[in-house]
PDB file of N, CA, C and O in Angstrom:
ATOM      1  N   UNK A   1    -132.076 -92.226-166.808  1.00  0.00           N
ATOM      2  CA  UNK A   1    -133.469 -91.871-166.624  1.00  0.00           C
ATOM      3  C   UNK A   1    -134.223 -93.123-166.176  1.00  0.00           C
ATOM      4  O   UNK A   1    -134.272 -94.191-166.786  1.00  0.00           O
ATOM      5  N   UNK A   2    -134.813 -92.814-164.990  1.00  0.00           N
ATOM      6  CA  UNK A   2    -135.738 -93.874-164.555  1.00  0.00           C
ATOM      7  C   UNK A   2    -137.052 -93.822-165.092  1.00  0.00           C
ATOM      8  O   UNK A   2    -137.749 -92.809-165.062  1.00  0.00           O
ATOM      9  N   UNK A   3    -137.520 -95.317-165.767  1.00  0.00           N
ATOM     10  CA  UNK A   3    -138.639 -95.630-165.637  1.00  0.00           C
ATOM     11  C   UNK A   3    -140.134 -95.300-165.360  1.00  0.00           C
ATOM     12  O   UNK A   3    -139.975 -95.001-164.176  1.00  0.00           O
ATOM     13  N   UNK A   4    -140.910 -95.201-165.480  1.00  0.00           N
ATOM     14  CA  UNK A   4    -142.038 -95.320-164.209  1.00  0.00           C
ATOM     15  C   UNK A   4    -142.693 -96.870-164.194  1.00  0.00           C
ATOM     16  O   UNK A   4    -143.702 -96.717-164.882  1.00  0.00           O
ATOM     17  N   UNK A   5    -142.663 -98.221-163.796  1.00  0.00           N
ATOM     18  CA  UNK A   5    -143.402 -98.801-164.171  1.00  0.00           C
ATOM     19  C   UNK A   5    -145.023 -99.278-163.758  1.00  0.00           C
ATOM     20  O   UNK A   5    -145.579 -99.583-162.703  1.00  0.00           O
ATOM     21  N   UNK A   6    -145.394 -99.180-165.017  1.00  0.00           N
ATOM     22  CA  UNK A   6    -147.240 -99.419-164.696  1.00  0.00           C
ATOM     23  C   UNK A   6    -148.133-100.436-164.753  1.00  0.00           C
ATOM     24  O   UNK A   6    -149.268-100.529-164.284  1.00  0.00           O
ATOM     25  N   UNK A   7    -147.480-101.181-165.385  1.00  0.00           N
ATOM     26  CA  UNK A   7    -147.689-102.736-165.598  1.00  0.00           C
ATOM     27  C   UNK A   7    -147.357-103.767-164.398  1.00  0.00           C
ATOM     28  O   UNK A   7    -146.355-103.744-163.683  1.00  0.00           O
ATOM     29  N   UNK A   8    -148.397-104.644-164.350  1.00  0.00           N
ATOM     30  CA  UNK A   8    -147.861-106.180-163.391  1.00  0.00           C
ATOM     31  C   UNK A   8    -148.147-106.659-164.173  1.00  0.00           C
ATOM     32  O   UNK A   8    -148.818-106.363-165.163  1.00  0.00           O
ATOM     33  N   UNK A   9    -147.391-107.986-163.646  1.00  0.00           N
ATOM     34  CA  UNK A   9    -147.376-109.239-164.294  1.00  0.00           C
ATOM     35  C   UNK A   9    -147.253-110.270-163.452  1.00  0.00           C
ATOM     36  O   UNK A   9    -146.170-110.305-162.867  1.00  0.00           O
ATOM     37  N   UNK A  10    -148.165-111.289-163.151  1.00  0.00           N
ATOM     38  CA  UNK A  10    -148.273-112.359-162.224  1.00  0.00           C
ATOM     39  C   UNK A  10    -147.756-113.523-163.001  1.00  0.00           C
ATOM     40  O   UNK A  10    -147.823-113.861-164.182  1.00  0.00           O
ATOM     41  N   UNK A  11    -146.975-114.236-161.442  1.00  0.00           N
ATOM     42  CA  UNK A  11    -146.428-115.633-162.562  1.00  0.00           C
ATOM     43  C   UNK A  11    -146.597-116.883-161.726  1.00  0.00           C
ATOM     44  O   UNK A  11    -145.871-116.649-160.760  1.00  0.00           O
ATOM     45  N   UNK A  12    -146.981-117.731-161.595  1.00  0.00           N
ATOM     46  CA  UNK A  12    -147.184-118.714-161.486  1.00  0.00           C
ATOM     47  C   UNK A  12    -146.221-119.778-161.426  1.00  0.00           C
ATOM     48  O   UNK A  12    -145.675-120.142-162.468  1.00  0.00           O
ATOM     49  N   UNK A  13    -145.879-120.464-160.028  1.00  0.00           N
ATOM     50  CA  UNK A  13    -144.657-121.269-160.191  1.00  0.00           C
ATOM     51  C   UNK A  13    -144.534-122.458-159.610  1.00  0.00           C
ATOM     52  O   UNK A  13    -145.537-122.871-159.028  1.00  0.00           O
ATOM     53  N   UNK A  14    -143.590-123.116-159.608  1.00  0.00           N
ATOM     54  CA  UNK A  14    -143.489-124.214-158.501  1.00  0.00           C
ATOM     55  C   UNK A  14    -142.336-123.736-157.289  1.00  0.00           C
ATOM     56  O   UNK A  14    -141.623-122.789-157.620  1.00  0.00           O
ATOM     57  N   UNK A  15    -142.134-124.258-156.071  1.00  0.00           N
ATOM     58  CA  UNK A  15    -141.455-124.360-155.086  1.00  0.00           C
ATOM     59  C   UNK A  15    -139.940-124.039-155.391  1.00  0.00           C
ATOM     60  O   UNK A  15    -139.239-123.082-155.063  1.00  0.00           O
ATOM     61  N   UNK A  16    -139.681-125.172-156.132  1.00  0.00           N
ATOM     62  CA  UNK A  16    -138.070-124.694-156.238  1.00  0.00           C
ATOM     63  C   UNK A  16    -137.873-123.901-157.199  1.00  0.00           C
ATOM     64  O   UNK A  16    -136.922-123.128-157.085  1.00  0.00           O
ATOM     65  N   UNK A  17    -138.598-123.857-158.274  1.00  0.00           N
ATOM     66  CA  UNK A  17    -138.714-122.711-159.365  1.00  0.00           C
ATOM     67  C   UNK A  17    -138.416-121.531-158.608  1.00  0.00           C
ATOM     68  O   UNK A  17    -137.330-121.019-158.878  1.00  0.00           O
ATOM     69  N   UNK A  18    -139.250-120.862-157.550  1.00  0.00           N
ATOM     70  CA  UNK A  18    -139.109-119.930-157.171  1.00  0.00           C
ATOM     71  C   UNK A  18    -137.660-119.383-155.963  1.00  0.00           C
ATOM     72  O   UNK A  18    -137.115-118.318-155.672  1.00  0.00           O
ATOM     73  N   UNK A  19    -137.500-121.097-155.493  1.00  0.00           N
ATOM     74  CA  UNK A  19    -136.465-120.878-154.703  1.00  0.00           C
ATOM     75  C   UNK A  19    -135.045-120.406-155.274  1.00  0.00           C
ATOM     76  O   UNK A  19    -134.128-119.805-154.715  1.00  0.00           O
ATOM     77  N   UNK A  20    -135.180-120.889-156.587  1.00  0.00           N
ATOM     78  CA  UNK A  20    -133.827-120.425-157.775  1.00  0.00           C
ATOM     79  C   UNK A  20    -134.341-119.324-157.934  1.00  0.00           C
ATOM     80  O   UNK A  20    -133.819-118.470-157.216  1.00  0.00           O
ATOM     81  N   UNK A  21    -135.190-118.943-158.603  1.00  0.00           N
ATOM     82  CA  UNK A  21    -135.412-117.381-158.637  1.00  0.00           C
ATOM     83  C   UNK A  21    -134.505-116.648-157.707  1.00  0.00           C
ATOM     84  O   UNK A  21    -133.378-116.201-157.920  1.00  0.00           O
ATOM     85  N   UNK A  22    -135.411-116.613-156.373  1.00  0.00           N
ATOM     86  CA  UNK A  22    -134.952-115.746-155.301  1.00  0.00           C
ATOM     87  C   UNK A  22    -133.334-116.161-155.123  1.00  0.00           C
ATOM     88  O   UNK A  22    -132.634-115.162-154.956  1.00  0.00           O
ATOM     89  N   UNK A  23    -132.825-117.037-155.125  1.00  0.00           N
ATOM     90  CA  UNK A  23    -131.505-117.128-154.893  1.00  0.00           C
ATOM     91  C   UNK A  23    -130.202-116.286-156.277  1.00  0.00           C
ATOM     92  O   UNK A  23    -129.076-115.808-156.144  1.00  0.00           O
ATOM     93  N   UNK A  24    -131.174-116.478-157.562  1.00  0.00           N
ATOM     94  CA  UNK A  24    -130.049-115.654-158.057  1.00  0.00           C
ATOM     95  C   UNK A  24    -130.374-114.020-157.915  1.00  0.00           C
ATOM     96  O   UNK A  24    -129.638-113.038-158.010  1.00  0.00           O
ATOM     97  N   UNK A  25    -131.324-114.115-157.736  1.00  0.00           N
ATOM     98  CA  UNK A  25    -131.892-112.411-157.496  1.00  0.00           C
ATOM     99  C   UNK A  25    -130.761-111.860-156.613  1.00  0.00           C
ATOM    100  O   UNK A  25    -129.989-110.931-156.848  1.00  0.00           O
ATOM    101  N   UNK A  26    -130.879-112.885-155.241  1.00  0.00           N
ATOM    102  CA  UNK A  26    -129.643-112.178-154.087  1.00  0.00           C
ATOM    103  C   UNK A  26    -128.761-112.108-154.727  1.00  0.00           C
ATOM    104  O   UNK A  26    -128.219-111.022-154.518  1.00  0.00           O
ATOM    105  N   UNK A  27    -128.215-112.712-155.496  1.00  0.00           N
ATOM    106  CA  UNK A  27    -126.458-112.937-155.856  1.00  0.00           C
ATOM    107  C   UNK A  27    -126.140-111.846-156.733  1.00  0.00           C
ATOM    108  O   UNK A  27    -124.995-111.405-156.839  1.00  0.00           O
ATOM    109  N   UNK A  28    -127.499-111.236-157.598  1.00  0.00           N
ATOM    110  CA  UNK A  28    -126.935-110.245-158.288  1.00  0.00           C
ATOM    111  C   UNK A  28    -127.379-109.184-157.435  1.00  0.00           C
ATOM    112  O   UNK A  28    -127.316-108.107-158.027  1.00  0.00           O
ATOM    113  N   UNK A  29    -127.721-109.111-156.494  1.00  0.00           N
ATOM    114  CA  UNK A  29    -127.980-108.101-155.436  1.00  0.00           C
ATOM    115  C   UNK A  29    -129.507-107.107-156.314  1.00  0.00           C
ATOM    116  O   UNK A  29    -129.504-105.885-156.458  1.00  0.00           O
ATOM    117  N   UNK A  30    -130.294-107.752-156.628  1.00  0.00           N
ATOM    118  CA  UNK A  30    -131.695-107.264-157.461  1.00  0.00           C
ATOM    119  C   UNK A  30    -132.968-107.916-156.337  1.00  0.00           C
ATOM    120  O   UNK A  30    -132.719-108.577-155.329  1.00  0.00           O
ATOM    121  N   UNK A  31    -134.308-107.538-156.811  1.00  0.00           N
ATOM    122  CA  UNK A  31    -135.082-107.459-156.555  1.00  0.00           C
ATOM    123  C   UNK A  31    -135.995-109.020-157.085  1.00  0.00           C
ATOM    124  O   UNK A  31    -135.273-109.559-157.924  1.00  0.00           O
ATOM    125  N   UNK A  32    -137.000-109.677-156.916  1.00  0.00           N
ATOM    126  CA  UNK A  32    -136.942-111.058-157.673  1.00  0.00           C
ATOM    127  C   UNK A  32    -137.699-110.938-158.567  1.00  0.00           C
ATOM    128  O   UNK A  32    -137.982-111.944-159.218  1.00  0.00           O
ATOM    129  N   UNK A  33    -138.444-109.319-158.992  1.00  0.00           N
ATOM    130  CA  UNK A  33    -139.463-108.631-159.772  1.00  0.00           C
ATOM    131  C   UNK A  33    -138.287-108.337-161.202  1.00  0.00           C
ATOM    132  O   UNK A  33    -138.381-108.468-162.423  1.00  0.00           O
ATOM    133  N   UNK A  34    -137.157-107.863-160.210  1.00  0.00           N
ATOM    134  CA  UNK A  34    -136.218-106.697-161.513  1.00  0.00           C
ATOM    135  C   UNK A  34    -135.429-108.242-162.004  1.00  0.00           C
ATOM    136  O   UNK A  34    -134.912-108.183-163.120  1.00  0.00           O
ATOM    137  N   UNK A  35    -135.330-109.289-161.435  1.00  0.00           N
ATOM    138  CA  UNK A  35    -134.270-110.203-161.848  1.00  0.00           C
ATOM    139  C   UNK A  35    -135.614-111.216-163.042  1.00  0.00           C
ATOM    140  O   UNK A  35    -135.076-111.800-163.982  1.00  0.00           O
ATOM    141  N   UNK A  36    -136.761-111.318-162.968  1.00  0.00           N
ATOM    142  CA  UNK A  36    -137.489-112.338-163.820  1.00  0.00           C
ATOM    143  C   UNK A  36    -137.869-110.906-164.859  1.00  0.00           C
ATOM    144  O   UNK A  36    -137.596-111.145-166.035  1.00  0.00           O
ATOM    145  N   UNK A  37    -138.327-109.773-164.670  1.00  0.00           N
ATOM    146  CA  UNK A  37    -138.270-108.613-165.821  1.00  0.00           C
ATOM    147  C   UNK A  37    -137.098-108.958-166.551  1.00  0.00           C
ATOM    148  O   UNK A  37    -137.346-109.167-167.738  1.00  0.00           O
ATOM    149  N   UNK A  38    -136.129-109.062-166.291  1.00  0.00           N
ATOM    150  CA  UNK A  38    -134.346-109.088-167.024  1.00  0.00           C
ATOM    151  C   UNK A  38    -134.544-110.114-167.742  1.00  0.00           C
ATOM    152  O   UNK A  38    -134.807-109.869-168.919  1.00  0.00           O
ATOM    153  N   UNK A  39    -134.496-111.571-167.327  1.00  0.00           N
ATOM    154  CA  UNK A  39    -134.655-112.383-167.712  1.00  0.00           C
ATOM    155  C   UNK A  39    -135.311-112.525-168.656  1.00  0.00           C
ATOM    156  O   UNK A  39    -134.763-112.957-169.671  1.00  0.00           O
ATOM    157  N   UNK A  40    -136.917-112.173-168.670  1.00  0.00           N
ATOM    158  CA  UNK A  40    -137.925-112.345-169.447  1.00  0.00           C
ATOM    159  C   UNK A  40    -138.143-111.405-170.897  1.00  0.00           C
ATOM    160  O   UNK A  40    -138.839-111.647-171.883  1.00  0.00           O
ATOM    161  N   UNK A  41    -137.177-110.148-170.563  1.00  0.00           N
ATOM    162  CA  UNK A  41    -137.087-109.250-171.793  1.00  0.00           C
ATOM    163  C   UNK A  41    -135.625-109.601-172.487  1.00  0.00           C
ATOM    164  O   UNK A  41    -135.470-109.142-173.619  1.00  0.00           O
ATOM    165  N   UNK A  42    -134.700-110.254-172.004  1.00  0.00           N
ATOM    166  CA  UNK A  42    -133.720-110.915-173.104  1.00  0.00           C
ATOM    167  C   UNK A  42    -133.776-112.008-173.761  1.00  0.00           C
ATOM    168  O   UNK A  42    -133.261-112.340-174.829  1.00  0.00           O
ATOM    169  N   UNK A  43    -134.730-112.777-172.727  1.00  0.00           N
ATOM    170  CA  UNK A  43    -135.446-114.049-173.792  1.00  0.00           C
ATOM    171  C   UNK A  43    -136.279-113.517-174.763  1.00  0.00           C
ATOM    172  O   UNK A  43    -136.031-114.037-175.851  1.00  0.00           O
ATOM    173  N   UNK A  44    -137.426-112.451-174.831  1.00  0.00           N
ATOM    174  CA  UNK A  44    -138.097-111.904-175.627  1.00  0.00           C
ATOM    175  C   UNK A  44    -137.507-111.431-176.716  1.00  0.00           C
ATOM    176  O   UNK A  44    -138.154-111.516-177.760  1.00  0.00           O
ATOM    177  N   UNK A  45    -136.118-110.805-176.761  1.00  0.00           N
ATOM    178  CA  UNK A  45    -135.150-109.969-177.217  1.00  0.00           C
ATOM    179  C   UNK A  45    -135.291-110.880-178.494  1.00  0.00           C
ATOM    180  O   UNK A  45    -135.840-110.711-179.583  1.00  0.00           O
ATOM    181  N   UNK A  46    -134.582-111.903-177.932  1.00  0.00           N
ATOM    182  CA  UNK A  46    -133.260-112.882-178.829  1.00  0.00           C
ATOM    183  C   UNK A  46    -134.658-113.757-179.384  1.00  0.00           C
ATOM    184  O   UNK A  46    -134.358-114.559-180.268  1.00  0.00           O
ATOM    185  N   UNK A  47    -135.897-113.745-179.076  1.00  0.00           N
ATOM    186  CA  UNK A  47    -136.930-114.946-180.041  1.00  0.00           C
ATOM    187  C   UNK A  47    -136.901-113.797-180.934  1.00  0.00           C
ATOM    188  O   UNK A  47    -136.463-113.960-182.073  1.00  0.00           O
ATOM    189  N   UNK A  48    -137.381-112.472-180.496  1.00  0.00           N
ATOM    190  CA  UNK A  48    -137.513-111.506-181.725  1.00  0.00           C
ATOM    191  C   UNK A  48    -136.887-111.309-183.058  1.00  0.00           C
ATOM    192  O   UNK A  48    -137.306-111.152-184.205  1.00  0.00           O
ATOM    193  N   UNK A  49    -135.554-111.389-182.391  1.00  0.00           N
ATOM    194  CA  UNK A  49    -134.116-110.937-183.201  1.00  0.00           C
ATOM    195  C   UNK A  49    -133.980-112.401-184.224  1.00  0.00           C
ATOM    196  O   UNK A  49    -133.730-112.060-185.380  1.00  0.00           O
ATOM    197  N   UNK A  50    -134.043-113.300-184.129  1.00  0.00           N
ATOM    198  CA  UNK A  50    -133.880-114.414-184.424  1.00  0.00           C
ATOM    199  C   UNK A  50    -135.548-115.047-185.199  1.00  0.00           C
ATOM    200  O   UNK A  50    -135.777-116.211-185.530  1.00  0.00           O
ATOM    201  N   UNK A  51    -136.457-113.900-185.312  1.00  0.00           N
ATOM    202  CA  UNK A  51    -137.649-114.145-186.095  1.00  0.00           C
ATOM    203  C   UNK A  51    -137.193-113.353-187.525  1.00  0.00           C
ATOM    204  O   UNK A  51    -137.902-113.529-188.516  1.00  0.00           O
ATOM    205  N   UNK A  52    -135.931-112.429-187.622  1.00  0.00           N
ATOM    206  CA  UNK A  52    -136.048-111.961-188.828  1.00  0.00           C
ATOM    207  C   UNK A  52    -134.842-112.670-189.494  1.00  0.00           C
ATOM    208  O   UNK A  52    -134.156-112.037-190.295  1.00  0.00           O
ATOM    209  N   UNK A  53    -134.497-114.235-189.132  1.00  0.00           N
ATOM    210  CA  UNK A  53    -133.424-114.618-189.508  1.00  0.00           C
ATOM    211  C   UNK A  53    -133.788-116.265-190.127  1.00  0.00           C
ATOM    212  O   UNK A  53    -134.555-116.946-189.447  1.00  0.00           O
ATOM    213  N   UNK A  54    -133.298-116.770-191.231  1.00  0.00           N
ATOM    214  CA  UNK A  54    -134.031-117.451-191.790  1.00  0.00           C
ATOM    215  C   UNK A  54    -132.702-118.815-191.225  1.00  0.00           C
ATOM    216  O   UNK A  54    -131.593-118.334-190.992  1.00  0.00           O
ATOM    217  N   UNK A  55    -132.784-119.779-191.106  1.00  0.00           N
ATOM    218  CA  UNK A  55    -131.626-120.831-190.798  1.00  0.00           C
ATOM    219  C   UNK A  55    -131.723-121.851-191.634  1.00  0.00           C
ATOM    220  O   UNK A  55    -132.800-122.276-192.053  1.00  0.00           O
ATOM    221  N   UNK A  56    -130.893-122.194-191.855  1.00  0.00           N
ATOM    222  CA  UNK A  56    -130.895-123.332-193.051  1.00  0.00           C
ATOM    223  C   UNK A  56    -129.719-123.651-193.031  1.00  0.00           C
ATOM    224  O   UNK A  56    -128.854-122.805-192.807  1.00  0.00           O
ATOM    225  N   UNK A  57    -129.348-125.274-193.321  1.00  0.00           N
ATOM    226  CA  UNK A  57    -127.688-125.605-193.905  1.00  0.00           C
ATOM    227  C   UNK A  57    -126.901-124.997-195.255  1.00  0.00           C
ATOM    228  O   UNK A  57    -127.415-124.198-196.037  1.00  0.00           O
ATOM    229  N   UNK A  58    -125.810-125.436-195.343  1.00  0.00           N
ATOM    230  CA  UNK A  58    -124.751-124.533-196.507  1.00  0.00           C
ATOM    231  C   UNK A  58    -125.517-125.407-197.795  1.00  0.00           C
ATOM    232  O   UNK A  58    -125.691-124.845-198.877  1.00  0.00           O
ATOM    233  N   UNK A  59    -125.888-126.614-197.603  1.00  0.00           N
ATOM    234  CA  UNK A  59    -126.524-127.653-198.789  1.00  0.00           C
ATOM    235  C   UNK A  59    -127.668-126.891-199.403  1.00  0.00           C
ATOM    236  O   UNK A  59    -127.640-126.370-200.518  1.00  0.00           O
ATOM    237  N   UNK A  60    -128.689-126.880-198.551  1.00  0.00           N
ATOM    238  CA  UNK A  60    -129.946-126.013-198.814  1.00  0.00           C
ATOM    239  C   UNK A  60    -130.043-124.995-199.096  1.00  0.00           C
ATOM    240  O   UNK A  60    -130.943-124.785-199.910  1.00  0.00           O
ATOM    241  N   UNK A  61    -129.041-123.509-198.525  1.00  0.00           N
ATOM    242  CA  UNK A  61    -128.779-122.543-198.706  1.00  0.00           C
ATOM    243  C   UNK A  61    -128.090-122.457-200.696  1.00  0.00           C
ATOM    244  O   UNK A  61    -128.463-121.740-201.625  1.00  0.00           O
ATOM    245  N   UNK A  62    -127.252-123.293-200.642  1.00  0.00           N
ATOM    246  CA  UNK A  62    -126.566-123.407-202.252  1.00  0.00           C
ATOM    247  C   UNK A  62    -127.763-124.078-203.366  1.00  0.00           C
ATOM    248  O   UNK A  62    -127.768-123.812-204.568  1.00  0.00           O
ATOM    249  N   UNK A  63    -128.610-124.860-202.785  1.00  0.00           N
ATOM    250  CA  UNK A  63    -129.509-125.499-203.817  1.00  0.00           C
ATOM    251  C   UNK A  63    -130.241-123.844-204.111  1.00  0.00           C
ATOM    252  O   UNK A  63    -130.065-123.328-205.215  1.00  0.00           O
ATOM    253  N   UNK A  64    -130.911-123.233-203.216  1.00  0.00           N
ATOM    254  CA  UNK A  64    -132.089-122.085-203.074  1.00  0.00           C
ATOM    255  C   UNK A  64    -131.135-121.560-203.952  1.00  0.00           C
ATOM    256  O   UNK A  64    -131.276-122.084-205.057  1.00  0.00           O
ATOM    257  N   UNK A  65    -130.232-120.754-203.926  1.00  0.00           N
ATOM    258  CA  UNK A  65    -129.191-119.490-204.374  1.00  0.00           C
ATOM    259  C   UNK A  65    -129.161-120.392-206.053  1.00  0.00           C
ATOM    260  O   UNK A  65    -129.661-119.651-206.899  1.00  0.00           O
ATOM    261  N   UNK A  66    -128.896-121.180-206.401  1.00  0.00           N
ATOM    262  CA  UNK A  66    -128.791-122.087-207.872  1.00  0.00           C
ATOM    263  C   UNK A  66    -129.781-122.457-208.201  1.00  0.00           C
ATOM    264  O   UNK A  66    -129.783-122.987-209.312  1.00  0.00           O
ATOM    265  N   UNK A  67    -130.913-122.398-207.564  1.00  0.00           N
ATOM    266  CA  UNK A  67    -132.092-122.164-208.288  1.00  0.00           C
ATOM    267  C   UNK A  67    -132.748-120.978-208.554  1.00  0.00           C
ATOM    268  O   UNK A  67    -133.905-121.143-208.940  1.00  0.00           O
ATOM    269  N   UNK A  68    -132.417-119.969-208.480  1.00  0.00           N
ATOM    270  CA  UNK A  68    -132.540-118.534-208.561  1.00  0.00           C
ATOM    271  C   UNK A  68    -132.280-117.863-209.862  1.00  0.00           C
ATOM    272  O   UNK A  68    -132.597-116.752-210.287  1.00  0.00           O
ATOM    273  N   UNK A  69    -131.390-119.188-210.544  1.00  0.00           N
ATOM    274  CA  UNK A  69    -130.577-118.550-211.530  1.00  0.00           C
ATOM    275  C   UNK A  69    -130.871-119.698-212.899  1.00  0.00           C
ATOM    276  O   UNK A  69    -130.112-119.708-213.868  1.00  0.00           O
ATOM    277  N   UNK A  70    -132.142-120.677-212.790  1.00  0.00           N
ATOM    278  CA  UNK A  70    -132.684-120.967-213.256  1.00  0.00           C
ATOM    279  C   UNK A  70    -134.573-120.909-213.557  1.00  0.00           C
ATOM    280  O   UNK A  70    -135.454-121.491-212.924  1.00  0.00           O
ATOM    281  N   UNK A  71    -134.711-119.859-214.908  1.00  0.00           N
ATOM    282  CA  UNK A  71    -135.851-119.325-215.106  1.00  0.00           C
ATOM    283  C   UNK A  71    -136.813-120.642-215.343  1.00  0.00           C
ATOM    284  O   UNK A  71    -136.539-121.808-215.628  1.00  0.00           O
ATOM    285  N   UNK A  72    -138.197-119.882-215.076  1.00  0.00           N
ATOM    286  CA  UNK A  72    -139.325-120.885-214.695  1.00  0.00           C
ATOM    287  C   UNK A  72    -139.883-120.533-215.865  1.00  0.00           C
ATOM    288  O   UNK A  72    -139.910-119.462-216.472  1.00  0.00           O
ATOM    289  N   UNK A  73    -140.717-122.544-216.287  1.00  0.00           N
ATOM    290  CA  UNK A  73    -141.911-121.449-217.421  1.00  0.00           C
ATOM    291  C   UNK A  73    -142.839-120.543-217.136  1.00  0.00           C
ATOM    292  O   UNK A  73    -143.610-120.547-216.176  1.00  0.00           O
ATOM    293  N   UNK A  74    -142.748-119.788-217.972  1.00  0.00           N
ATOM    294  CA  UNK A  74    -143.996-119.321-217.698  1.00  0.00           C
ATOM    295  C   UNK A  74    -144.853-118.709-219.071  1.00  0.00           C
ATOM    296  O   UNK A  74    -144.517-117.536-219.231  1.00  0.00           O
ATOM    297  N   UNK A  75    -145.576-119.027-219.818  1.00  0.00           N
ATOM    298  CA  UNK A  75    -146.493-118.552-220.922  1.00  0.00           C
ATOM    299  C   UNK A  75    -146.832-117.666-220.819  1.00  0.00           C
ATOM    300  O   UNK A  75    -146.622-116.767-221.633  1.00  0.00           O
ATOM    301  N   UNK A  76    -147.686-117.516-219.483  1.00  0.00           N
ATOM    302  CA  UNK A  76    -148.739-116.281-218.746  1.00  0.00           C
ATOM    303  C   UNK A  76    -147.992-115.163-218.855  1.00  0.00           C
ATOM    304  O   UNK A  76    -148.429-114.132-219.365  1.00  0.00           O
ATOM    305  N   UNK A  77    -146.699-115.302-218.338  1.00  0.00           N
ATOM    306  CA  UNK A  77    -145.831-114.204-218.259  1.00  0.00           C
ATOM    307  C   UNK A  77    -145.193-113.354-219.504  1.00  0.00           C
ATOM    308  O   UNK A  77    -145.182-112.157-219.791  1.00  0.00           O
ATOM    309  N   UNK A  78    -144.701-114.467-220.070  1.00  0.00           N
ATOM    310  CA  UNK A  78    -144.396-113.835-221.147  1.00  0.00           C
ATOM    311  C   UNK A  78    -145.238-113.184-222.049  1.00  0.00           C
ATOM    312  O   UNK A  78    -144.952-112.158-222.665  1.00  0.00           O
ATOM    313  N   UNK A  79    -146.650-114.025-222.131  1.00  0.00           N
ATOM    314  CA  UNK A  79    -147.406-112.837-222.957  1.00  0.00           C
ATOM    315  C   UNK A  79    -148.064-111.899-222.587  1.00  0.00           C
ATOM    316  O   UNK A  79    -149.010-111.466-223.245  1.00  0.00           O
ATOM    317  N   UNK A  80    -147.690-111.419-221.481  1.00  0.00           N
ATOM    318  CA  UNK A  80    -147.908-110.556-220.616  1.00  0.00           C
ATOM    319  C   UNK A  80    -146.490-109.199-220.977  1.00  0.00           C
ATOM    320  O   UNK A  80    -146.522-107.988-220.758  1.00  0.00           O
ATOM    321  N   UNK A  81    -145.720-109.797-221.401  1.00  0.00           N
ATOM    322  CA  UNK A  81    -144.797-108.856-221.073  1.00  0.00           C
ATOM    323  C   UNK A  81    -144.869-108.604-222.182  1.00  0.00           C
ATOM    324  O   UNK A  81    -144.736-107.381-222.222  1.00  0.00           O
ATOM    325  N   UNK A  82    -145.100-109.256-223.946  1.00  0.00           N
ATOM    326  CA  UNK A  82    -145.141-108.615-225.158  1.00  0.00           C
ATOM    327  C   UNK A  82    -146.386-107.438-225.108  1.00  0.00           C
ATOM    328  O   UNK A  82    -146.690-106.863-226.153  1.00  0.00           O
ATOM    329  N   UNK A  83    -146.915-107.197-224.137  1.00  0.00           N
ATOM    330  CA  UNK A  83    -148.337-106.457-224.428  1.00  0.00           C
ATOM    331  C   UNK A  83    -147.650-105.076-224.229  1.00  0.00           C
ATOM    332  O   UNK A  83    -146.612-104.813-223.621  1.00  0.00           O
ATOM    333  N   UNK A  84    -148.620-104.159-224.995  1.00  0.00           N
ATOM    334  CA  UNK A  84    -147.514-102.970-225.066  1.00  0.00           C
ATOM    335  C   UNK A  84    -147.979-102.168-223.785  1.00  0.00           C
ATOM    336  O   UNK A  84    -149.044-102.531-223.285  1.00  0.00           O
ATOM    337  N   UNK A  85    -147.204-100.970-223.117  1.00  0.00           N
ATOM    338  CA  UNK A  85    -146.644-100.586-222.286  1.00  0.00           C
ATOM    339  C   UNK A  85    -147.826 -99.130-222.187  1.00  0.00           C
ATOM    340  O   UNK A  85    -148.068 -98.284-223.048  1.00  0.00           O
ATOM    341  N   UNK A  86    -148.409 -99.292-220.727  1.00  0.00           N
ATOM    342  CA  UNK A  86    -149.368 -98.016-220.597  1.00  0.00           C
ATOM    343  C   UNK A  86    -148.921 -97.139-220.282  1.00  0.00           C
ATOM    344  O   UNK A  86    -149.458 -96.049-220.476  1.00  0.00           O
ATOM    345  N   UNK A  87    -147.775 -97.274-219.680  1.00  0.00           N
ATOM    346  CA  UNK A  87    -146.972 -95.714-218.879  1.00  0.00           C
ATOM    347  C   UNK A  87    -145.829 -96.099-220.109  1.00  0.00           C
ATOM    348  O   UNK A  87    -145.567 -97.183-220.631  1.00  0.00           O
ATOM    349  N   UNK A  88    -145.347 -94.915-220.304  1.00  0.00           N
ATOM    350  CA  UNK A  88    -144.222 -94.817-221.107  1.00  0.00           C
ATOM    351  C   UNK A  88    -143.181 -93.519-220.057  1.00  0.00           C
ATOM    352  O   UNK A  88    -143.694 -92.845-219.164  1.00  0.00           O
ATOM    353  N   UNK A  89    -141.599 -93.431-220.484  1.00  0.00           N
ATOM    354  CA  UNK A  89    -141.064 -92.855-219.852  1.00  0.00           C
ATOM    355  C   UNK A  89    -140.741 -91.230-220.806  1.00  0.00           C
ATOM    356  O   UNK A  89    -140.100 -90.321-220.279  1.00  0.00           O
TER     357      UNK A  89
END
């Protein structure tokens, strides 16, 4: 199923910027509209995909995970939690 597209998008370039453009456009036998669209929505892709991903070393990753498993004070909390219970089951 084709498309309809309704959107432009103007881009702004330098000389040889554009001369690479147009040259890989030919090579994949595309358009120099359909070859910077391609381009520009798999770079978009992979910042996206890679925003719900947290990176860190195996060092940092093991400190976080072992501190998880050491409880914090807390006063506030606890006398918070002796208070008796408004919903019951």
């Amino acid at each position: 199923m084709t498309t309809t597209k309704r959107r432009r998008f103007e881009l702004r370039t330098d000389e040889a910027t554009d001369q690479l453009i147009s040259e890989a456009a030919d090579l994949l036998h595309v358009t120099k509209s359909a070859f910077v669209a391609d381009a520009a929505r798999q770079a978009a892709e992979k910042i996206v995909a890679r925003s719900d991903v947290t990176l860190m070393s195996p060092v940092v990753f093991d400190t976080m995970m072992a501190s998880l498993d050491v409880p914090d004070e807390s006063p506030e909390l606890a006398k918070l939690a002796k208070l008796p219970r408004l919903i019951t089951q």
